[in-house]
Backbone as JSON, one array per atom type, in Angstrom:
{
  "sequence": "XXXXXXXXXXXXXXXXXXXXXXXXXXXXXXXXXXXXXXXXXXXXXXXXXXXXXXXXXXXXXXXXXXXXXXXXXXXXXXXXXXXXXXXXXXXXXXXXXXXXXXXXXXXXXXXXXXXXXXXXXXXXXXXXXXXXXXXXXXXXXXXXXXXXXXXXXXXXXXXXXXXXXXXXXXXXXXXXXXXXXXXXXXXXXXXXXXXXXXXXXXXXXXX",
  "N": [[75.95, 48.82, 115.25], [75.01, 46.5, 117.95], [74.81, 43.06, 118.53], [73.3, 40.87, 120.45], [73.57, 37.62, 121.22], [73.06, 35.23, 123.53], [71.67, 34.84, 125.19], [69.06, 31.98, 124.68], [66.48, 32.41, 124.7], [65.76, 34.99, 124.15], [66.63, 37.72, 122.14], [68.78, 40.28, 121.45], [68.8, 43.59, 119.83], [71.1, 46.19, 119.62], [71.62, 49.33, 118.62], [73.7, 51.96, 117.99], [75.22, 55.29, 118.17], [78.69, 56.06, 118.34], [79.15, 56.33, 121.6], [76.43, 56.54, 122.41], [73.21, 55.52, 122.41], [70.62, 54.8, 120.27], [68.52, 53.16, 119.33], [67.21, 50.13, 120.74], [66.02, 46.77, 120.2], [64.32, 43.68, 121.46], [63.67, 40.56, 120.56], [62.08, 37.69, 120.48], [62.1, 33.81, 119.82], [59.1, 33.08, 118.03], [57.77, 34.37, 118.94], [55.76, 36.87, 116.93], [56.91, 39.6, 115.1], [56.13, 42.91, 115.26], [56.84, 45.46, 115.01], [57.33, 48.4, 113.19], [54.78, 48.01, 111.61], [51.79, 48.79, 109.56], [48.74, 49.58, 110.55], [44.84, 50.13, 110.78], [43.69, 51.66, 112.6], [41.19, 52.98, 115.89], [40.75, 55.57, 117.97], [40.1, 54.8, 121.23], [40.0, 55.75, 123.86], [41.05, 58.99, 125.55], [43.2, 61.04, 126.97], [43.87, 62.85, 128.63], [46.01, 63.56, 131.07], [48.01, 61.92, 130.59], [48.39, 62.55, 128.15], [47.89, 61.73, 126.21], [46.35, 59.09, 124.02], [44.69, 56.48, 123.56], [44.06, 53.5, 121.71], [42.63, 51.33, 119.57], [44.09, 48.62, 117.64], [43.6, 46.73, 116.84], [45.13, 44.42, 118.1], [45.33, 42.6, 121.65], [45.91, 44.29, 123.67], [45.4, 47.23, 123.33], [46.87, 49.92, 121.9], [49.5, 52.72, 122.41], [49.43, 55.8, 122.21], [50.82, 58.89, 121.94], [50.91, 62.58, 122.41], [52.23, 64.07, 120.47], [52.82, 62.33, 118.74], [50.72, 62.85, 116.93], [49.72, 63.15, 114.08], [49.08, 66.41, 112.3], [47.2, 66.72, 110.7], [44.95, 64.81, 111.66], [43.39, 66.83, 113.14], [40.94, 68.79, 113.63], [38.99, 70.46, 111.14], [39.24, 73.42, 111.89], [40.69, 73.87, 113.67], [42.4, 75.9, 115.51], [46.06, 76.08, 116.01], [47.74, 77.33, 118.83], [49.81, 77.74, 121.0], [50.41, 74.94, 123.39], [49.33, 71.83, 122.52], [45.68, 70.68, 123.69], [45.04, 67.87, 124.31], [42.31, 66.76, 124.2], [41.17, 68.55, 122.53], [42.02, 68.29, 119.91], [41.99, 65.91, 118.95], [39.33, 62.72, 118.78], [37.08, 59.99, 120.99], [36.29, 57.58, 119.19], [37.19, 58.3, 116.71], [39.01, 57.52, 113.79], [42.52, 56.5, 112.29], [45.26, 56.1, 111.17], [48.2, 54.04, 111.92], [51.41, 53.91, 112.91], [54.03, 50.97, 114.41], [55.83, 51.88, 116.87], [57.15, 51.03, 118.84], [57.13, 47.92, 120.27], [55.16, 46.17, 122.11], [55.73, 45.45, 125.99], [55.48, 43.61, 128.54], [53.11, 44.35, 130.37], [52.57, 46.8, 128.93], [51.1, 48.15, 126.45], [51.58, 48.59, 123.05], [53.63, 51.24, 121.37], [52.75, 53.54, 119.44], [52.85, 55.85, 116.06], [51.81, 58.68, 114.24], [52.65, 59.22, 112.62], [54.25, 58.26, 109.51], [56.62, 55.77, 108.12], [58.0, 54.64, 105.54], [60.11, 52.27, 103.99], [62.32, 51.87, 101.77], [65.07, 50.8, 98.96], [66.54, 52.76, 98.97], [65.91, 54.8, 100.0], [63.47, 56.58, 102.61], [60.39, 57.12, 102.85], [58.21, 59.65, 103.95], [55.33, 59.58, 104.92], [53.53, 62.08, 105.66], [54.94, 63.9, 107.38], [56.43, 66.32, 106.84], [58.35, 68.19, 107.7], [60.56, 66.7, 108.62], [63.56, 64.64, 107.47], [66.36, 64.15, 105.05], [69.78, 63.39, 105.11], [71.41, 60.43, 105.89], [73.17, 60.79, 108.85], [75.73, 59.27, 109.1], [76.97, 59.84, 106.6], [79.35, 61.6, 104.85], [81.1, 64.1, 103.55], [81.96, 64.51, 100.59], [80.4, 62.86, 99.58], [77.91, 63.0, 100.52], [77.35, 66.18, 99.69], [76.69, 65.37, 96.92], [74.46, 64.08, 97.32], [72.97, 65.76, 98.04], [72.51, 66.98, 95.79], [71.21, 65.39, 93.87], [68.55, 64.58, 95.88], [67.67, 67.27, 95.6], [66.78, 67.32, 92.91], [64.83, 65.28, 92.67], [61.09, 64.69, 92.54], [58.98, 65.15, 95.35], [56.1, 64.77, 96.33], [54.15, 67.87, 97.69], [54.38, 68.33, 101.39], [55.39, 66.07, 102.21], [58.11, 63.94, 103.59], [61.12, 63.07, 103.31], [63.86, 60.7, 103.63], [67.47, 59.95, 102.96], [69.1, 56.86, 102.77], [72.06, 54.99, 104.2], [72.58, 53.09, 102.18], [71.9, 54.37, 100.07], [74.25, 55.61, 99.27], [76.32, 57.33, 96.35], [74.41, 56.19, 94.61], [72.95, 56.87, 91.76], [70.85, 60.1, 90.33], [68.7, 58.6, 88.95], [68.36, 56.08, 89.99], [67.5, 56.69, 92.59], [65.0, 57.94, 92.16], [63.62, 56.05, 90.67], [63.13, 54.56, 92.98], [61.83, 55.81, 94.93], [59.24, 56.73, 93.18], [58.46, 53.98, 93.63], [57.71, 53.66, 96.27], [56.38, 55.53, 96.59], [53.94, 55.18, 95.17], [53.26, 52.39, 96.66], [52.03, 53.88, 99.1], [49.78, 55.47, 98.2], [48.66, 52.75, 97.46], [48.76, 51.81, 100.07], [46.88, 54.13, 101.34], [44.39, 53.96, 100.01], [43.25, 51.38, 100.61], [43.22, 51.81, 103.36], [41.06, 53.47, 103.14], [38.81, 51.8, 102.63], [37.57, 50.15, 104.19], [36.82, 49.3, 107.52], [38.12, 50.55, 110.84], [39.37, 48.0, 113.22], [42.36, 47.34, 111.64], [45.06, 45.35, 109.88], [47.47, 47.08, 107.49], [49.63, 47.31, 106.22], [52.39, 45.26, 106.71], [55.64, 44.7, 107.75]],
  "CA": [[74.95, 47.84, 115.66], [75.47, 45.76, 118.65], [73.7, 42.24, 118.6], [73.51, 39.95, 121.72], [72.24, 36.36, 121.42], [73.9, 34.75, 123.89], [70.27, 33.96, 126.02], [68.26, 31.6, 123.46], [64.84, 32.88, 124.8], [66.14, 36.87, 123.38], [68.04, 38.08, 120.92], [68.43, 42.07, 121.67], [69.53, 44.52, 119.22], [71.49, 48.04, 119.7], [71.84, 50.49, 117.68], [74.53, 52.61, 118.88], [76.06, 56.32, 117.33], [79.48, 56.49, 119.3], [78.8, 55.93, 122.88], [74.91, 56.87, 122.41], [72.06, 54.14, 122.27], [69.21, 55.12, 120.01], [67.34, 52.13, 119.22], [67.01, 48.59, 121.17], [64.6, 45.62, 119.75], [64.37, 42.83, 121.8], [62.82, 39.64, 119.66], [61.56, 36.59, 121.01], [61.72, 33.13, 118.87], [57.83, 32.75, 118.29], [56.83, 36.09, 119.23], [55.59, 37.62, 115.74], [57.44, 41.2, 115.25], [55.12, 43.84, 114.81], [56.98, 46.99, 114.7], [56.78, 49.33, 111.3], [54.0, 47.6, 110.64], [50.83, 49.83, 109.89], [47.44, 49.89, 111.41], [43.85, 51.48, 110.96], [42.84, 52.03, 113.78], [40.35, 53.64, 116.49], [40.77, 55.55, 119.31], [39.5, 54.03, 122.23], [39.89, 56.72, 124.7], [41.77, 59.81, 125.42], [43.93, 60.84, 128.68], [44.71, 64.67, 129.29], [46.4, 63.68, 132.46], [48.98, 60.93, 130.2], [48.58, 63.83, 127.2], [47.67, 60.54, 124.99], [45.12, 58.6, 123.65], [44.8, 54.3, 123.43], [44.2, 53.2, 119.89], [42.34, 49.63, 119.34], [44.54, 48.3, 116.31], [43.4, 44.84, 116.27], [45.57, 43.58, 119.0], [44.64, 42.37, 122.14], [46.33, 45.42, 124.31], [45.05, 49.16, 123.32], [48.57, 50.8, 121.59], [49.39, 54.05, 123.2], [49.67, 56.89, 120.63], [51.28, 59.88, 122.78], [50.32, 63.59, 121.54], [53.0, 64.42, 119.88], [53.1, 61.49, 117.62], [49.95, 62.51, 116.35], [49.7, 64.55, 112.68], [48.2, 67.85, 112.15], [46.43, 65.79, 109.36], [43.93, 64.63, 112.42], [43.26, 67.69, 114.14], [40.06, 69.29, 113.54], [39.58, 71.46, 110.22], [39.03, 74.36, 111.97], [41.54, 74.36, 114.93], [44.37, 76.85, 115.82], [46.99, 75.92, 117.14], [48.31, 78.36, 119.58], [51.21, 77.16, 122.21], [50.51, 73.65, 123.2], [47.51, 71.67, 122.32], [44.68, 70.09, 124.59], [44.51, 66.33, 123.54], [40.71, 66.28, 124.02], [40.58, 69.83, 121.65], [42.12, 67.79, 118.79], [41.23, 64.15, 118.7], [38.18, 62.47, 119.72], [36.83, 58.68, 121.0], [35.6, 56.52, 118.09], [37.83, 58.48, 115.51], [39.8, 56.62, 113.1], [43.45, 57.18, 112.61], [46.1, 55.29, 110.29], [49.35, 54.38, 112.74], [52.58, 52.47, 112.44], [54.48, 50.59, 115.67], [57.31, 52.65, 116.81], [57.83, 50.65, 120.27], [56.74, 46.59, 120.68], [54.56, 46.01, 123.46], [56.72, 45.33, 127.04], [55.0, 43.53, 129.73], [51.64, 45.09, 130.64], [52.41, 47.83, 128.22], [50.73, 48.04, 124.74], [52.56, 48.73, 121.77], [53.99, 52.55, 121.3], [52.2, 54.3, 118.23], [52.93, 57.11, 115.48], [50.46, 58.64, 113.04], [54.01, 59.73, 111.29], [54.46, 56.94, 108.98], [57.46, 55.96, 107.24], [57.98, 53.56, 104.68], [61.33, 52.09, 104.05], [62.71, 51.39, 99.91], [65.75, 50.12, 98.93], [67.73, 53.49, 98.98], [64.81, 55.83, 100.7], [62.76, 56.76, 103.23], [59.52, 58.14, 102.88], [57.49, 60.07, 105.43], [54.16, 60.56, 103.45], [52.77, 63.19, 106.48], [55.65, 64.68, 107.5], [57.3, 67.45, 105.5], [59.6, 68.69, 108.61], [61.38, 65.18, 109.13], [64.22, 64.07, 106.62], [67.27, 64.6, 104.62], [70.72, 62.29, 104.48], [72.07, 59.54, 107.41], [74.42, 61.19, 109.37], [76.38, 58.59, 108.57], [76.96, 59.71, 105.72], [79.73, 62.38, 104.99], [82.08, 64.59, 102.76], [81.54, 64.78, 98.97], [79.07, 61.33, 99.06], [76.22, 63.58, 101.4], [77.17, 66.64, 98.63], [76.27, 64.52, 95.61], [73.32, 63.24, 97.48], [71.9, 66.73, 98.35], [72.37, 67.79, 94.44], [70.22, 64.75, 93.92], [67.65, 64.95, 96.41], [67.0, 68.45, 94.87], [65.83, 67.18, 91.83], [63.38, 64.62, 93.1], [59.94, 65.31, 92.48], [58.55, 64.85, 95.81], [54.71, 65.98, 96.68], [54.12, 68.62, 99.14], [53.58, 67.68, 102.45], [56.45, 64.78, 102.86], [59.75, 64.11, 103.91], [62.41, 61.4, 102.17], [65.77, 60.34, 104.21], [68.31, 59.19, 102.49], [69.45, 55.81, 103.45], [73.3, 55.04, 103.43], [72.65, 52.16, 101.05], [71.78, 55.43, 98.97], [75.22, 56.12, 98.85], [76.99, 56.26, 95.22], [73.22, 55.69, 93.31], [72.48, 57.89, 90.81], [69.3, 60.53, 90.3], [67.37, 57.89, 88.46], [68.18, 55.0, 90.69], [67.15, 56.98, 93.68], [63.98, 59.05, 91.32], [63.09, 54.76, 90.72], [63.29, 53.97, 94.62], [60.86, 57.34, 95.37], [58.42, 55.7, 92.83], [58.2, 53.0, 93.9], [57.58, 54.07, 97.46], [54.75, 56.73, 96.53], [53.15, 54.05, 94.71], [53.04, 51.87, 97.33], [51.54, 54.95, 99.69], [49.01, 55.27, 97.43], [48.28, 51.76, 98.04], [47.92, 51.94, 101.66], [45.5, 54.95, 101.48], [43.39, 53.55, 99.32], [42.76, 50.21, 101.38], [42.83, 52.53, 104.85], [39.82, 54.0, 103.0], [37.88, 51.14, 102.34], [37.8, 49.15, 105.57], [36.8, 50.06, 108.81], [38.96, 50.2, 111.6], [41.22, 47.85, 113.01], [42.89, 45.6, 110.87], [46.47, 45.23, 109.72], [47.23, 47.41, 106.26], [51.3, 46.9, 105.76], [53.55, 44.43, 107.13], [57.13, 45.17, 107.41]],
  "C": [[75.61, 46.78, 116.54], [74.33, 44.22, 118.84], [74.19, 41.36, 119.89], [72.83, 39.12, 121.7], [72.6, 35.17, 122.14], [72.86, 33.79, 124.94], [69.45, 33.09, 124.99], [66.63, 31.55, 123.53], [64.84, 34.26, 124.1], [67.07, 36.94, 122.68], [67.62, 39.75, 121.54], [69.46, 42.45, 120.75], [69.9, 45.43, 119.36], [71.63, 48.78, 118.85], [72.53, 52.14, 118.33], [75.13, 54.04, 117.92], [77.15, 56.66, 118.47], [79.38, 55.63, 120.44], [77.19, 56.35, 123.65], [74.09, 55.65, 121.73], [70.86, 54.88, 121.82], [68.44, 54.83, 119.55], [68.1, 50.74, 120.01], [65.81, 47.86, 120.96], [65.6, 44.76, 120.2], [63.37, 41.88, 121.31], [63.2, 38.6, 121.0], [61.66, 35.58, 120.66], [60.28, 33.18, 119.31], [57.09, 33.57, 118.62], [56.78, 36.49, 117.56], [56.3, 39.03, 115.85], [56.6, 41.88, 114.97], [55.71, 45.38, 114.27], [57.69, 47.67, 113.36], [55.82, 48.77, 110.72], [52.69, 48.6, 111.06], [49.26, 49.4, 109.99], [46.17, 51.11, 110.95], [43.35, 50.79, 111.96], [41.74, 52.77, 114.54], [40.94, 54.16, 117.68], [39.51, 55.46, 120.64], [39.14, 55.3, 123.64], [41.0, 57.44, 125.13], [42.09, 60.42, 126.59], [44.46, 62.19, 128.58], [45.96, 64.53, 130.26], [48.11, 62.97, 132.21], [49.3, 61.93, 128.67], [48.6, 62.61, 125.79], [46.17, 59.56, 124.93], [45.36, 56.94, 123.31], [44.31, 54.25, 122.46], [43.87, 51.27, 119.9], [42.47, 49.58, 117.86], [44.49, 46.94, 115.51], [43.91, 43.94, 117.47], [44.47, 43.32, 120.42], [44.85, 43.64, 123.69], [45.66, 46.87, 123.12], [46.54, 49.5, 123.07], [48.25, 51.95, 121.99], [50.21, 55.29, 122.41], [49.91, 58.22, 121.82], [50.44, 61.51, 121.93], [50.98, 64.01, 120.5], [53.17, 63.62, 119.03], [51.77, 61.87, 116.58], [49.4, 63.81, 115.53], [49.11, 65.48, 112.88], [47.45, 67.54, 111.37], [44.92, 65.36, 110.15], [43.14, 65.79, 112.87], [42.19, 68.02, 113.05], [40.31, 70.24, 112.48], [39.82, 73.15, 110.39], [40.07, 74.87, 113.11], [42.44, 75.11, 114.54], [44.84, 76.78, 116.58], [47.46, 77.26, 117.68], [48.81, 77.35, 121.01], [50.66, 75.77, 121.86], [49.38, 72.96, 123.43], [46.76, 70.99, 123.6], [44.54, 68.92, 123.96], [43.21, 66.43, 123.3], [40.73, 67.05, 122.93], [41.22, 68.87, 119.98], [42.76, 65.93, 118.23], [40.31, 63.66, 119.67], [37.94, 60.43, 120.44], [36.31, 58.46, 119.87], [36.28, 57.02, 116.45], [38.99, 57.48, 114.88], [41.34, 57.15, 112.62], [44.66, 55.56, 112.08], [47.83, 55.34, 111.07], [50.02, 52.94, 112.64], [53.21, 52.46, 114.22], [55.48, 50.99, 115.77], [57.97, 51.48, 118.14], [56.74, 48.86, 120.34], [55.74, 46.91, 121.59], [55.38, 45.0, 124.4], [55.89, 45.11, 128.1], [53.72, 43.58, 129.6], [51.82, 46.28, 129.79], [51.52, 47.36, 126.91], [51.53, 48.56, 124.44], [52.71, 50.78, 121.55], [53.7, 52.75, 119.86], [52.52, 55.23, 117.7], [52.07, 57.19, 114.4], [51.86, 59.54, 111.61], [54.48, 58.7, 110.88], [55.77, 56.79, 108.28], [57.4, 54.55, 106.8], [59.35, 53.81, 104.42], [61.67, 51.38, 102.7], [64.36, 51.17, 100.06], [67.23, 51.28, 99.47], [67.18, 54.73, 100.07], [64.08, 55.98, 101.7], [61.7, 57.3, 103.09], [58.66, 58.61, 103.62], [56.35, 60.74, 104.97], [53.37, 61.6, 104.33], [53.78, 63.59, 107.11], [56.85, 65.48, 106.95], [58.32, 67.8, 106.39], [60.44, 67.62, 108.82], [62.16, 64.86, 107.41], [65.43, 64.47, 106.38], [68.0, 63.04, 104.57], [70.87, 61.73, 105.9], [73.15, 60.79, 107.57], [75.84, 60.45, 109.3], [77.5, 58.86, 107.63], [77.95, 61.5, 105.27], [80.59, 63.06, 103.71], [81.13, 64.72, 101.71], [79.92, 63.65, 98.58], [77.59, 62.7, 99.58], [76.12, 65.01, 100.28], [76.65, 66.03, 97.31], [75.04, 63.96, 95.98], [72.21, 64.2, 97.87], [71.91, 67.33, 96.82], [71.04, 67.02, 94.28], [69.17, 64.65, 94.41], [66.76, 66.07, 95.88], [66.47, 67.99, 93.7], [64.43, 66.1, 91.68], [62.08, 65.17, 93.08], [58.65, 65.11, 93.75], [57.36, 65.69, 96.64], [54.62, 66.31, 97.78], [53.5, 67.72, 100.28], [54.32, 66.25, 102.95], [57.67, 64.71, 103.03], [60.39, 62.97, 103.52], [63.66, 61.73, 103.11], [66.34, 59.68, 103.12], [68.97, 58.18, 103.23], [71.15, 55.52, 103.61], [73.28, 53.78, 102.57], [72.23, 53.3, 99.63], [73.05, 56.19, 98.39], [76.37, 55.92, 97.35], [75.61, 55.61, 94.21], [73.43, 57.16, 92.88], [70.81, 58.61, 90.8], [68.28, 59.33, 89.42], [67.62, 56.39, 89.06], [67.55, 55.67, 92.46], [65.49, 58.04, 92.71], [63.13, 57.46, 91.64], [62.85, 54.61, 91.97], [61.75, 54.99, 95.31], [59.43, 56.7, 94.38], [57.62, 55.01, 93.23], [57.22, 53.44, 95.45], [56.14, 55.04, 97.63], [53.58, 56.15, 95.69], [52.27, 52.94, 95.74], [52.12, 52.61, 98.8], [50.03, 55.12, 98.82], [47.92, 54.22, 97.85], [47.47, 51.64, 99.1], [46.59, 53.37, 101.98], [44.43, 54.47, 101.09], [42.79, 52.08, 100.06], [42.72, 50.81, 102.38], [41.5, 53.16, 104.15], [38.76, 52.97, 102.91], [37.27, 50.02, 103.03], [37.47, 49.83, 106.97], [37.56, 49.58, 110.05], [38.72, 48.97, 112.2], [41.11, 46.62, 112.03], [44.67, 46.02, 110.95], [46.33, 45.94, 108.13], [48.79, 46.98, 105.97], [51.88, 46.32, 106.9], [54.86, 44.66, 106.83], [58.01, 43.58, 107.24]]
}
């Protein structure tokens, strides 16, 4: 992690593996942060041509939800996929659609959207709609990432999601990381149950 606060209008953060950059947040004083925080939303209207769809989440910009960010959980009950989809063929205008901030809003941009959510616990990750996404930090090596895939295996985690291991997960035990998972699918829970009972946009979790 590289921090730079050397301008006192920005602070910018890096996030560096090696000599590879694969996150930068640039904060503001007085700018509110928004990003991991989650959203029900609407989409507003849908772009073949941009292969994405705009998403009114409350703000005062339209967030821009790409195709690929957006679950198989949406898509029509009857579609088949075959090769690569048609935005219009599986999402519509005025549908509703539960999405967290992957990217700030920059300029004239709106805010960069995923309908792949993750929630972040003390030792865990949880990814309550995506089952292909997870495992240990890379970080994270030798005998510690063995002891942490015995563990993982015994977790009881319901079909259909994916859990990272954090490296603050490194060195817990199966029932301090079983507690952390808990907690986390509890709190999931949560947010469904208030995304059901509200109509789009508002704000549902704050990071």
């Amino acid at each position: 992690m590289l921090i730079n606060a050397t301008q006192q209008e920005e602070l910018r953060v890096a996030l560096v593996d090696g000599q590879r950059l694969y996150d930068l947040d640039i904060e503001s004083p007085g700018h509110e942060q928004k990003k991991a925080n989650i959203y029900k939303g609407k989409i507003t209207r849908v772009e073949p041509s941009l292969e994405a769809a705009f998403v009114d989440y409350g703000a005062e910009r339209h967030g821009f939800l790409p195709l690929k960010e957006i679950a198989r959980t949406y898509f029509p009950k009857n579609y088949k996929l075959e090769g690569r989809p048609n935005i219009k063929d599986v999402i519509k205008e005025g549908q509703e659609v539960i999405v967290q901030i992957d990217k700030e809003e920059r300029g004239q941009k709106g805010a960069a959207l995923t309908t792949f959510l993750s929630l972040a616990g003390s030792y865990l990750v949880l990814m309550p709609n995506n089952p292909r996404a997870g495992g240990i930090s890379r970080r994270i090596e030798g005998d510690e990432r063995t002891d942490l895939k015995a563990a993982l295996s015994k977790l009881d985690l319901p079909d259909g999601m994916g859990l990272i291991v954090r490296t603050a997960g490194v060195g817990k035990s199966y029932e301090e990381l079983d507690w952390d998972l808990r907690v986390l699918l509890t709190h999931w829970e949560a947010i469904s149950k208030v995304a059901d009972e509200r109509p789009a946009p508002f704000l549902i979790h704050q990071e």
